[in-house]
C-alpha positions in Angstrom: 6.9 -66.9 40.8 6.5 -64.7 37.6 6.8 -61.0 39.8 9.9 -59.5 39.5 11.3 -58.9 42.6 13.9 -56.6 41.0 14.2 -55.1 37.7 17.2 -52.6 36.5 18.6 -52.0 32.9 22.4 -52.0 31.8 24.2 -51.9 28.6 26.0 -55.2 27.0 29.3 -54.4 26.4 31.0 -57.0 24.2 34.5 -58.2 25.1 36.9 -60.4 22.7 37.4 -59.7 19.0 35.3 -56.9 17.5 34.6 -55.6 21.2 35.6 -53.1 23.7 37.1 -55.6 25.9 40.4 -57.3 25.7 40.8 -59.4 22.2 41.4 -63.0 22.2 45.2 -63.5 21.6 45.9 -64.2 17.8 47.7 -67.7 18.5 44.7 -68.9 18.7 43.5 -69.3 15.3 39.5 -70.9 15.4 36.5 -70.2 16.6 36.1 -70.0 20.3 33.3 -72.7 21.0 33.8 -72.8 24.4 35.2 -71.5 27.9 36.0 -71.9 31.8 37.1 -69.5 34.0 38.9 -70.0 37.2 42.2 -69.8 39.2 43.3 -66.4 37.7 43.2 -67.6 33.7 40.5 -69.2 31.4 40.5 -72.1 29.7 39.1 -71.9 25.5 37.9 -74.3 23.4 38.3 -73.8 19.8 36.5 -75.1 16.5 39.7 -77.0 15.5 39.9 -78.9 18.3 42.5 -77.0 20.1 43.2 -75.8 23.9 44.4 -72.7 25.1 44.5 -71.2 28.7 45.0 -67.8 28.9 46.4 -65.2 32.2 44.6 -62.6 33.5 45.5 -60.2 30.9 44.1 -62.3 27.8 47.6 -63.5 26.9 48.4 -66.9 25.9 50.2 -68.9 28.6 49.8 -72.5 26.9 48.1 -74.7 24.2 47.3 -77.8 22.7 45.9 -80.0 20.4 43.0 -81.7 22.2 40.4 -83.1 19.9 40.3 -83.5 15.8 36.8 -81.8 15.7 35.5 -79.2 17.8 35.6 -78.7 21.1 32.1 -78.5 22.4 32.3 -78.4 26.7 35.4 -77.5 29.1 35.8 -77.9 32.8 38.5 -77.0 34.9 39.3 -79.2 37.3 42.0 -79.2 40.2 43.0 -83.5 39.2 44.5 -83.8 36.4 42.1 -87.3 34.7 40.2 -88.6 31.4 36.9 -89.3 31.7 34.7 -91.7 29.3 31.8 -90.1 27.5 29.0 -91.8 26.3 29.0 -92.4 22.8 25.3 -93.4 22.3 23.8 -89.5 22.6 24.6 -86.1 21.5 26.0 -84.4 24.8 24.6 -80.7 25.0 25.7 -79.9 28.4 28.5 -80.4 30.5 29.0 -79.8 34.1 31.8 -80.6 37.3 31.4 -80.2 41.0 34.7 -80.7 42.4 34.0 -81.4 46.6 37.8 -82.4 48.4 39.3 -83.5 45.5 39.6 -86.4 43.7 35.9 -86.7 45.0 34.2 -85.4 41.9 30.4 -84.8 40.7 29.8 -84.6 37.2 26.2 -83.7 35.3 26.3 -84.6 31.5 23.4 -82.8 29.7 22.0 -85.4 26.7 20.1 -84.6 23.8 17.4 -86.4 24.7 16.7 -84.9 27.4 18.0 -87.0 30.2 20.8 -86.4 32.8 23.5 -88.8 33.2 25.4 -88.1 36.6 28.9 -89.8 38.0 29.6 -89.1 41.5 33.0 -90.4 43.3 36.1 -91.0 43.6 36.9 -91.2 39.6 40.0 -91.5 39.5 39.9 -95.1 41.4 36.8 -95.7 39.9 35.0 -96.0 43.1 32.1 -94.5 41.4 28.2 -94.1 41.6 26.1 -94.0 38.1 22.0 -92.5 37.8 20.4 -91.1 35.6 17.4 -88.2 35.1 14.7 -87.6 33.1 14.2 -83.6 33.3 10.7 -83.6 31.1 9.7 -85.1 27.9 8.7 -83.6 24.7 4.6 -82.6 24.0 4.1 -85.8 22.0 5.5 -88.1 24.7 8.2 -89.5 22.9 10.4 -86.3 21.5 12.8 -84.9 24.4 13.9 -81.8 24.6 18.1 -81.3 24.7 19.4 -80.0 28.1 20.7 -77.0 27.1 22.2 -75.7 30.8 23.3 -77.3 34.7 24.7 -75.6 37.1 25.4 -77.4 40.8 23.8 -75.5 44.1 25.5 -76.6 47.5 24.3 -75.5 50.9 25.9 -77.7 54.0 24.9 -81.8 53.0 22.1 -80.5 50.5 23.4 -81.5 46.7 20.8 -79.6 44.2 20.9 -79.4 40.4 19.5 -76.9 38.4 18.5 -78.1 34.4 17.3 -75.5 31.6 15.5 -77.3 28.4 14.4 -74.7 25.4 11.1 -75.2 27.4 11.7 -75.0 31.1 13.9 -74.7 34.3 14.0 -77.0 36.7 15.8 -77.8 40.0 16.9 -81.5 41.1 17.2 -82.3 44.9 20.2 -85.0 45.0 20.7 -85.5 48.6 17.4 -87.3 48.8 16.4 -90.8 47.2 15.3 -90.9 44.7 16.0 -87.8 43.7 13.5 -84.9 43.8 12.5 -82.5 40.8 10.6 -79.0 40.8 9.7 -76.8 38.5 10.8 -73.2 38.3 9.8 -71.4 35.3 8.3 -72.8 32.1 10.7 -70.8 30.2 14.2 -72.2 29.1 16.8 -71.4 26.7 19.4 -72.1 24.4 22.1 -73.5 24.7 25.6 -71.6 26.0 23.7 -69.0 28.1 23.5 -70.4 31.4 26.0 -70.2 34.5 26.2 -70.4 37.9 27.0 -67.0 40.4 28.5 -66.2 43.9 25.4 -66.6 45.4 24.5 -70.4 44.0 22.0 -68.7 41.9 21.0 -69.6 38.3 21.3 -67.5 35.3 20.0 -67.6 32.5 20.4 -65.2 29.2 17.4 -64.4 27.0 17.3 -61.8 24.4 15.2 -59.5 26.4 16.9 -59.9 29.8 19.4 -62.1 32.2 17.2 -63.8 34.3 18.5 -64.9 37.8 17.0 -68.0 39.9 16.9 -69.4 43.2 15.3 -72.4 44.6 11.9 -71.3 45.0 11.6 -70.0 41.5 12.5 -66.8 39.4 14.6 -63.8 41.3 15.8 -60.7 40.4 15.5 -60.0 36.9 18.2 -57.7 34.6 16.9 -56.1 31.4 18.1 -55.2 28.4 17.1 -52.2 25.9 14.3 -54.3 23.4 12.9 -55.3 27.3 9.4 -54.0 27.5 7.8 -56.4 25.6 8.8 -59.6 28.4 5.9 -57.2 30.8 3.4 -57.4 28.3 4.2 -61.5 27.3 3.6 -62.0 31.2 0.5 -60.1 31.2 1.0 -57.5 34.1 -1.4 -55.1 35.5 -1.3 -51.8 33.8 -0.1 -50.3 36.8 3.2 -52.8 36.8 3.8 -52.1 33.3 4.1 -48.6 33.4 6.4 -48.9 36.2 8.9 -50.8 34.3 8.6 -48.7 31.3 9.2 -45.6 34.0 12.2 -47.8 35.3 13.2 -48.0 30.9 13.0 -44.4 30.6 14.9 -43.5 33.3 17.5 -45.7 32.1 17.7 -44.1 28.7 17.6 -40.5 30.5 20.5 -41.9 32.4 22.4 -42.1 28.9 20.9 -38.9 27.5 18.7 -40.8 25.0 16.0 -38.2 25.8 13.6 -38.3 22.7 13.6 -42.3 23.7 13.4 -41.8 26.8 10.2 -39.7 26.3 8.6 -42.6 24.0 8.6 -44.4 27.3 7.4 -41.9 29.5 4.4 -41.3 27.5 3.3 -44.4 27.3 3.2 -44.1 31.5 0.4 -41.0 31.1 -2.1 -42.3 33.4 -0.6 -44.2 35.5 2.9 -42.2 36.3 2.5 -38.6 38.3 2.8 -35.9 34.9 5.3 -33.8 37.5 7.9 -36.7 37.9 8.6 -36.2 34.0 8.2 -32.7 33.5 10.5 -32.1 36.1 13.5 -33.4 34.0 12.8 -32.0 31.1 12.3 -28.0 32.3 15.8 -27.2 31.0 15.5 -25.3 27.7 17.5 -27.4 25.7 14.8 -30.3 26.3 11.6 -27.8 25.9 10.7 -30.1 22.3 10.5 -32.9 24.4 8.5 -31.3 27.2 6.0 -29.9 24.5 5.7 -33.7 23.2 4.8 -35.0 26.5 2.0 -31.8 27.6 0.7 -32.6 24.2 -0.4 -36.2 24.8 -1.3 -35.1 28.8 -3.7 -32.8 27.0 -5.2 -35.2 24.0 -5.8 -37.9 26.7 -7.7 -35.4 28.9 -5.1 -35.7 31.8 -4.0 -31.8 31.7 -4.4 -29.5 34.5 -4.8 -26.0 34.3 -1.2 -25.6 35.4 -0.3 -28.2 32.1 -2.5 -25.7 30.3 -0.2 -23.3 31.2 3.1 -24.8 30.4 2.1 -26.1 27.2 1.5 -22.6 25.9 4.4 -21.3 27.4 6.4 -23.6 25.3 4.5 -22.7 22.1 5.7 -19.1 22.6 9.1 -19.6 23.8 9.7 -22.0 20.6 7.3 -19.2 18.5 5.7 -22.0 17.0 2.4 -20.5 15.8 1.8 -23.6 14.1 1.0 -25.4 17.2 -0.5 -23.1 18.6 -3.2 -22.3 16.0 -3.7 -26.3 16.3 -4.0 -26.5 20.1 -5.9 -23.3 20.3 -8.1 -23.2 17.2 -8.5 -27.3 15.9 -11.5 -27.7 18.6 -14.3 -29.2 17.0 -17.2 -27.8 19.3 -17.6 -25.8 22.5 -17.5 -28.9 24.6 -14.5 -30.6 23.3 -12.4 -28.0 24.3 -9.5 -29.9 26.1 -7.5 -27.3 27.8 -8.5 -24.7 31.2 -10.4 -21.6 28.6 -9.0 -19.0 31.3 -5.6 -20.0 31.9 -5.5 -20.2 27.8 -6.6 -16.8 27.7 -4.6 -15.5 30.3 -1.0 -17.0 28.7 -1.8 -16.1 25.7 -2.5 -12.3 26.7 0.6 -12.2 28.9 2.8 -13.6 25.7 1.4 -11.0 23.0 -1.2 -13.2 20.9 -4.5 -11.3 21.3 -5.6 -13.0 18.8 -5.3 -16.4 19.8 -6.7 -14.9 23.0 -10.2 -13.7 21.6 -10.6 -16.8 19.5 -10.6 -19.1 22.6 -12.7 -16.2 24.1 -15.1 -15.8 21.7 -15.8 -20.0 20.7 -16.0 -20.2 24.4 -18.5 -17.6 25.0 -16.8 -15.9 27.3 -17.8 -12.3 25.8 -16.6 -10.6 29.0 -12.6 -11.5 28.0 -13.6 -11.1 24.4 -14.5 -7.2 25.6 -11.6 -6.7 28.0 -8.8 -8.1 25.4 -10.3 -5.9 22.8 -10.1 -3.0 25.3 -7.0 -3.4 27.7 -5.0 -4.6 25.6 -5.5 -4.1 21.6 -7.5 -0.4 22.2 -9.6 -1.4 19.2 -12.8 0.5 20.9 -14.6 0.9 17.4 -14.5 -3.0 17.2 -15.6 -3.6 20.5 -18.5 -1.5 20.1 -19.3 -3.2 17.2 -19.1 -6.4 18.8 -21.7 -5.0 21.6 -24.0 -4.2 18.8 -23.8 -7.2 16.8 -24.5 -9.3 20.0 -28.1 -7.5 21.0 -28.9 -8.0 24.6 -31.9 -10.0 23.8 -29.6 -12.8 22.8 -26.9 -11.9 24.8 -25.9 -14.6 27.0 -22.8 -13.9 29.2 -21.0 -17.4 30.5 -21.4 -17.2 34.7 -18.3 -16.7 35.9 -17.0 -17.2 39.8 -17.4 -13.9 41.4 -20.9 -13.3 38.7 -22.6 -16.7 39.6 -24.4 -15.2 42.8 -25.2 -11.6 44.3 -26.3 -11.0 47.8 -26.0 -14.5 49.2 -28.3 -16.3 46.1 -28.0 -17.7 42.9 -28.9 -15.2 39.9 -31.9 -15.9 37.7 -32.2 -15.7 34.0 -33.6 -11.8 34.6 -30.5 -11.0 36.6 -28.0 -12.8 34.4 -29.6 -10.7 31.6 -29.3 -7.4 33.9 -25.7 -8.4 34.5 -25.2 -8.9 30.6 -26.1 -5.2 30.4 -24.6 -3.7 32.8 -21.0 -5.3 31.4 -21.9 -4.0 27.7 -22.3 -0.5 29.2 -19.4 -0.9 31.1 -17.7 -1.6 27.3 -19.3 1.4 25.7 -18.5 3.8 29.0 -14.4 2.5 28.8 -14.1 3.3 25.2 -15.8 6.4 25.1 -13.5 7.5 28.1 -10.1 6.3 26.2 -11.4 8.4 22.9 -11.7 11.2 25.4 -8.5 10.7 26.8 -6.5 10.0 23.9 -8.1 13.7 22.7 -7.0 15.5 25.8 -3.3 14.3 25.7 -3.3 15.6 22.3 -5.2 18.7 22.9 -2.7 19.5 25.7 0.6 19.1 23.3 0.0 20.7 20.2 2.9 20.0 17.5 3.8 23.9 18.6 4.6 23.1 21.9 7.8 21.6 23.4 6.7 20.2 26.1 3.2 19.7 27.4 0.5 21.1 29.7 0.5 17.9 32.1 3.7 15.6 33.7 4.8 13.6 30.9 5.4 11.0 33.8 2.9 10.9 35.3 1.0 10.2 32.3 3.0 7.5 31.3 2.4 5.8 34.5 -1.6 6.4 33.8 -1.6 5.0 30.6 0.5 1.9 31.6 -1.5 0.7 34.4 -4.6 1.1 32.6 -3.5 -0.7 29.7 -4.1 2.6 27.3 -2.4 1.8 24.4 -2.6 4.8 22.5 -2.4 7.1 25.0 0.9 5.4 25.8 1.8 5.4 21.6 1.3 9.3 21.5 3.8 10.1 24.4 6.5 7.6 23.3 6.2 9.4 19.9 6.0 13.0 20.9 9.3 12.0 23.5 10.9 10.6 20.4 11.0 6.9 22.4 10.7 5.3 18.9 11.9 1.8 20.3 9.0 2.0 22.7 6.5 2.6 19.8 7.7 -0.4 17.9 7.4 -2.5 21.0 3.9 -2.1 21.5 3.2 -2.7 18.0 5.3 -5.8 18.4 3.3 -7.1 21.8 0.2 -6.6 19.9 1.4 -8.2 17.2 0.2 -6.2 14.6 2.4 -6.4 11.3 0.4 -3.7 9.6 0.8 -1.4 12.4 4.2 -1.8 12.7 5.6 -1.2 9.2 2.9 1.7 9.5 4.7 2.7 12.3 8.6 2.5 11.0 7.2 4.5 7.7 6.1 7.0 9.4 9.0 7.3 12.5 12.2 6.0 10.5 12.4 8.7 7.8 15.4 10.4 8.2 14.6 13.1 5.8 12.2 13.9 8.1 14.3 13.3 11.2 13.2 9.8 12.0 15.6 7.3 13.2 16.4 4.9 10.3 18.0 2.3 12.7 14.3 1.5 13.5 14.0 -0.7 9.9 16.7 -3.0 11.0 14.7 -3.5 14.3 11.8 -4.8 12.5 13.7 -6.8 10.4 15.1 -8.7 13.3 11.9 -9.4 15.3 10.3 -10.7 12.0 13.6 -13.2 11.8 12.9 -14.2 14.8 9.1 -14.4 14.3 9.4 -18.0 12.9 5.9 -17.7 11.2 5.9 -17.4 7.7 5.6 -13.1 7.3 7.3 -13.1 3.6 4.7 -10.2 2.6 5.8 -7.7 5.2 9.6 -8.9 5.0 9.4 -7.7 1.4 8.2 -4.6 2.3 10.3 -4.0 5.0 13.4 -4.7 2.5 12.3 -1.9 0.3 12.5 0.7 2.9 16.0 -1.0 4.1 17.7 -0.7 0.8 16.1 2.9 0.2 17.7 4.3 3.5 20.6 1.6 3.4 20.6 1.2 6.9 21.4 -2.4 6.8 24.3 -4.3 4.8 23.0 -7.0 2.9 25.0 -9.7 4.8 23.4 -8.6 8.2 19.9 -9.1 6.3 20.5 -12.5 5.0 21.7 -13.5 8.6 19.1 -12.3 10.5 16.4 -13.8 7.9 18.1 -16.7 8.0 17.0 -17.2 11.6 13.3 -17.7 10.3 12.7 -21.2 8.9 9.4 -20.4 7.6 11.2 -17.9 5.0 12.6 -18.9 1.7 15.2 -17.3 -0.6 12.8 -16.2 -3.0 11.9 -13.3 -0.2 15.0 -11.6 -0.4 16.2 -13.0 -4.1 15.3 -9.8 -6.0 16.6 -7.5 -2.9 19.9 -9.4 -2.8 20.4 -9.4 -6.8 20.1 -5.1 -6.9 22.4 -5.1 -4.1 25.0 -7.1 -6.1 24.7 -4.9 -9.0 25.1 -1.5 -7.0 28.2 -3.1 -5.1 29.8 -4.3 -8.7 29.3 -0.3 -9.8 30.7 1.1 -7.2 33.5 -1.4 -7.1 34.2 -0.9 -10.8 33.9 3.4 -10.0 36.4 2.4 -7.0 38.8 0.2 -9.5 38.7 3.4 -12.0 39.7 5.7 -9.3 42.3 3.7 -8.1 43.9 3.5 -11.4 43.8 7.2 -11.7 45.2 8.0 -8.5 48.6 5.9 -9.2 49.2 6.7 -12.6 49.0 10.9 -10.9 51.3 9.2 -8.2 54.0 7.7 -10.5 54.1 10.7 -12.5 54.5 13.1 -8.8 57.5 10.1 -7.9 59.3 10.6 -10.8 58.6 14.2 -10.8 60.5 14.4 -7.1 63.0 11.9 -8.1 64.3 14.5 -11.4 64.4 17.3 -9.3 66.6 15.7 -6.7 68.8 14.2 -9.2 68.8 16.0 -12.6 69.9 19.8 -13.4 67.0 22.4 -13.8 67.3 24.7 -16.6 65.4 27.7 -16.8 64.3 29.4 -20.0 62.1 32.6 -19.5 62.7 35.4 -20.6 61.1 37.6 -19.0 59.9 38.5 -15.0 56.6 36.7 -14.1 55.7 39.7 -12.4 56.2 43.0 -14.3 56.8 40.8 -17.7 59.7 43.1 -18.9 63.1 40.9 -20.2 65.1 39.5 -17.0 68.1 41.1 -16.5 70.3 40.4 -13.5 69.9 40.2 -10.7 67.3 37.5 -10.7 66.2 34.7 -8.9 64.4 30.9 -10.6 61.7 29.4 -8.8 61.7 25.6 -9.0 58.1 25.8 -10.4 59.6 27.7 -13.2 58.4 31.3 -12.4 61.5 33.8 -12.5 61.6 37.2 -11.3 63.7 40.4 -11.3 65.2 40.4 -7.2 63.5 43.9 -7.2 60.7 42.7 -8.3 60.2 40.2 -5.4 60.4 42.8 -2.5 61.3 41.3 0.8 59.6 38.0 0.2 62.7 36.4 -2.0 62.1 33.0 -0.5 58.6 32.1 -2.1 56.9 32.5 -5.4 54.9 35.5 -5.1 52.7 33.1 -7.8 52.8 30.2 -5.9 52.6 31.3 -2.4 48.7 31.7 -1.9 48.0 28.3 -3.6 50.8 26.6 -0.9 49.3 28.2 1.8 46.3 27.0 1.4 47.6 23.6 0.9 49.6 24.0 4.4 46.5 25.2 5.9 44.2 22.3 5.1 47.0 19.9 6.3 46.9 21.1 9.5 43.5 21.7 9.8 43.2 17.9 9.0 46.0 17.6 11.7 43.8 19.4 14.4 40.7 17.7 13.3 43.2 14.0 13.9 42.9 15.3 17.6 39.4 16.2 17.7 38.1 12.7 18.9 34.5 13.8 19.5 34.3 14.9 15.6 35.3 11.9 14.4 33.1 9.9 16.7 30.5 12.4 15.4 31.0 11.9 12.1 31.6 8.0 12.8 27.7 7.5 13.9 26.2 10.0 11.9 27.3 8.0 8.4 25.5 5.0 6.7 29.1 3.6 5.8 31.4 4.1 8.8 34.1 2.1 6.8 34.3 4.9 4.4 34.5 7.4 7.2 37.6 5.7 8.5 39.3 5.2 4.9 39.1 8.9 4.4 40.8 9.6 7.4 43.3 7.0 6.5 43.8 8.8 3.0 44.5 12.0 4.2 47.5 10.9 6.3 46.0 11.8 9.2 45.3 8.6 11.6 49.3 7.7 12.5 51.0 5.7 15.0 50.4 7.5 18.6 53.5 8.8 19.8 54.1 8.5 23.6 55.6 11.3 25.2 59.5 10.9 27.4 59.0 9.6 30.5 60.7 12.1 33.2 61.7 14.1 30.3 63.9 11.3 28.2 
């Protein structure tokens, strides 16, 4: 009786005033206490004692005046009749079969908990009268009100179902005297019970609408505060955790994910881990996917494979936070709650050695500790050191599949120890061979030299498979791959070596590539761990080669939460000063270049409209007094005609100054057309705006003419 033999969620949706439904009409002024439906229109009782039956579409199609109080209970009925009601009891329930009309049956719910049934032919009073007691209260004298009927028929078989507060019970009428059973010990209230298709019973409860048949308690519909009705009843852990699946689902179904993933949780144990993480592998739902590996992992349910997508989500969301928690809040060796070598392998693969040789080293796996120091961070001084500090006599390497036997039989403490050695000169040989290396790729390009003794190649490909990271620095340095360099600093994460790095490569006095600063300062905005230290330092270098405006720095910092404003404050308030200089130098120029403009406009205008008047005296050239002929120069120079030779067009005076005028014009005019110097010139300034505005300034970017078609 108390299994539910289905269980689905839905949303209320609330129709009427104040709903998404159609509104009552507004004729009908009270309260609606009451309502029938049937025949294509419902019937509503109101607080005021009024009527009203309204069409399909929620309109108004008549009304009356039934009552002086309230109406409490309406029936529809195809016979038009009055009926007597008992006057002795409260009546808290009202119900009408109609059979073959006027053949009625009609259940009246009291107050007291009894039934009081008239069945017949009413309107000739050819009527039977019983009544039923559905249960008495716990003292033996208190009843409980019947708060719900509904009327079940199935051939000759007559059945009754009545709700109390307290239970649900089902009345067999067609037998004498009549028969009662139990259903549920659960009731209700009052105005939440009716009848469906099927002859079911159903019954509203704050957590859920419950439905009933004649042997008991059906199919079950819950709301969204649900989960609680499982855990009233009891139910296995198993059952519970399928109904909260069957919750969660339902609020995934309306994109309530962080709820959603409440409920899922709470099925870790019990519910396969890969039927969640399955819908939440999308990106956009990674925080929630992180959430859920989290409590997999603190419950001692995570697989190596968990291990691994845990951590995975830690670096895709660069949330170092997390990560030094999962990775480095262990208490003890054997607490650790995560797969050591899956940790240690994600974390290599996603650039945090560090992270890498912690888990290593508290797990005493001295082996990765060794290989992480070597493959992958080159730090061969340290990993000697390491060697030494860990003597051999107390050097106890962790067995490991592949080192637990030789020969077909399990190693002793002697071999173990043998083993240990031979791994720690293993260690010393691989450094020593990498200083050697690193010696003979230098040795073989000198600073003289071009291009090396070797194939560069071939020696990239060397260095890369054997993880030699500074054999691999020195060539993408010496080919001038500067974005390489930075990267490796980058996977290693090592903030000291990179701004190390972008010193010594992004000089451009020395013929470094400044660009590189600006790279750094967007993979720290995108570090999102506080790095506020090396951000200052970075900005110095930025605002000494200005290879940055300020807005792009504030943007890409801005991409960092862990960064306040106080890192760039003092950056941002020398920028504001230098850009009020210049525009103040800018403002002064401006007002110097117009007032030399006016005074060239008005100039122009005079000589096109006023009369010129000449006043020397005497030839500019041989300076003896001008007699005729002569000839006036509109810059004022005047000349004997002899002494101007052949040349009487142009002011011998003037002429070399004009000339060189007209030749810079259309040497500007040639350079207008010289594409690849202005591209040139373009990339090769800090401030390409100004490169553009001094080509706009000297009148040489214009519209592009297009030549005739066909000759036109």
């Amino acid at each position: 009786m108390y299994q539910w033999r289905k269980f689905e969620f839905f949303e209320e949706k609330a129709a009427g005033r104040g709903g998404a439904g159609p509104a009552v009409p507004s004729e009908i002024a009270g309260r609606v206490t009451c309502c029938s439906g049937g025949r294509g229109r419902v019937a509503v009782g109101c607080d005021d004692g009024t009527v009203g039956l309204l069409d399909r579409g929620f309109r108004l199609a008549y009304g009356f005046q039934a009552y002086a109080s309230s109406v409490l209970f309406l029936q529809q009925l195809k016979l038009e009749m009055m009926i007597r009601l008992l006057r002795n009891h409260q009546i808290t329930s009202f119900m009408v079969l109609e059979e073959a009309p006027p053949i009625l049956l009609i259940a009246i719910g009291l107050d007291n908990g009894f039934l009081y049934c008239i069945k017949g032919d009413i309107a000739r009073e050819r009527i039977t009268r019983f009544k039923l007691q559905v249960e008495a209260g716990s003292d033996g004298n208190t009843s409980l009100p019947i708060t719900g009927l509904g009327f079940r028929v199935e051939g000759q078989a007559h059945q009754l179902f009545a709700v109390t507060p307290s239970s649900v019970s089902l009345f067999s009428l067609h037998v004498q005297p009549p028969r009662r059973q139990t259903l549920d010990q659960i009731g209700c209230q009052t105005n939440v019970v009716a009848m469906s298709d099927r002859m079911d019973l159903i019954i509203g409860r704050p957590e859920a609408v419950y439905f009933y048949e004649v042997d008991g308690r059906g199919p079950c519909w819950a709301f969204d505060v649900a989960i609680n009705l499982v855990q009233s009843q009891q139910a296995d852990p198993a059952s519970t955790a399928e109904v909260l699946r069957k919750y969660g689902d339902h609020l995934y179904g309306k994109q309530e994910y962080d709820e959603a993933m409440s409920q899922y949780i709470n099925t870790i144990g019990h519910l396969e881990p890969s039927y969640v993480i399955q819908k939440f592998l999308d990106a956009k739902r990674i925080y929630n996917l992180t959430n859920y590996l989290e409590k997999l992992h603190d419950r001692g349910l995570a697989s190596k494979d968990h291990t691994t997508l845990l951590l995975n989500c830690y670096t895709k969301l660069k949330d170092v936070e997390k990560l030094n928690h999962f990775i480095k809040d262990e208490d003890g060796i054997g607490e650790i709650k995560f797969d050591v070598e899956t940790a240690i392998r994600v974390c290599r693969a996603a650039g945090y050695h560090e992270h890498a040789m912690f888990v290593a080293k508290k797990a005493g796996r001295h082996e990765l500790y060794l290989k992480i120091l070597l493959e992958d961070l080159g730090r061969y001084d340290e990993a000697l050191q390491y060697i030494s500090e860990n003597g051999f006599e107390n050097y106890n390497i962790k067995e490991t599949k592949g080192k637990e036997t030789a020969n077909g039989y399990k190693l002793g403490s002697r071999e173990k120890a043998n083993l240990g050695k031979e791994d720690s000169k293993l260690a010393k040989n691989i450094a020593d061979r990498r200083r050697k290396g690193l010696s003979l790729l230098k040795s073989a390009w000198p600073p003289e030299m071009e291009e090396p003794l070797y194939d560069v190649d071939l020696a990239l490909i060397l260095c890369n498979t054997n993880a030699f990271k500074d054999g691999l620095l020195f060539l993408y340095e010496k080919l001038k791959l500067y974005k390489e360099v930075i990267s490796c600093y980058k996977q290693a994460h090592d903030h000291e070596g990179l701004i190390a790095c972008c010193k010594k490569l992004g000089d451009s006095s020395q013929g470094g590539d400044p660009s590189l600063w600006g790279d750094l300062l967007k993979y720290f905005g995108e570090l999102g761990e506080d790095c506020s230290k090396e951000v200052k330092e970075v900005l110095t270098y930025v605002e000494k080669e200005d290879v940055v405006p300020p807005i792009v720095v504030l943007q890409t910092l801005s991409k960092n939460p862990c960064l306040t404003l106080s890192v760039v404050k003092d950056y941002i308030a020398r920028k504001l000063e230098q850009e009020s200089k210049l525009i103040e130098d800018d403002r002064k120029s401006i007002d110097k270049y117009q007032e030399e403009t006016e005074l060239m406009k008005r100039e122009i205008e005079d000589l096109k409209t006023n009369a010129k008047v000449f006043q020397l005296s005497k030839c500019t050239a041989c300076t003896f007094t001008l007699d005729l002929p002569a000839v006036h120069f509109m810059c004022m120079h005047s000349f004997h005609l002899r002494c101007l030779g052949d040349n009487e067009k142009e002011c011998p005076e003037c002429a070399p100054e004009y000339r060189s005028v007209m030749e810079a014009k259309q040497k500007l005019e040639q350079n207008a057309r010289d594409h690849d110097l202005f591209f040139r010139q373009l990339r090769g300034s800090k401030d390409g705006f100004s490169v553009i505005a001094d080509y706009f300034s000297k009148g040489i970017v214009s519209k592009t003419t297009i030549p005739p078609e066909n000759g036109r």
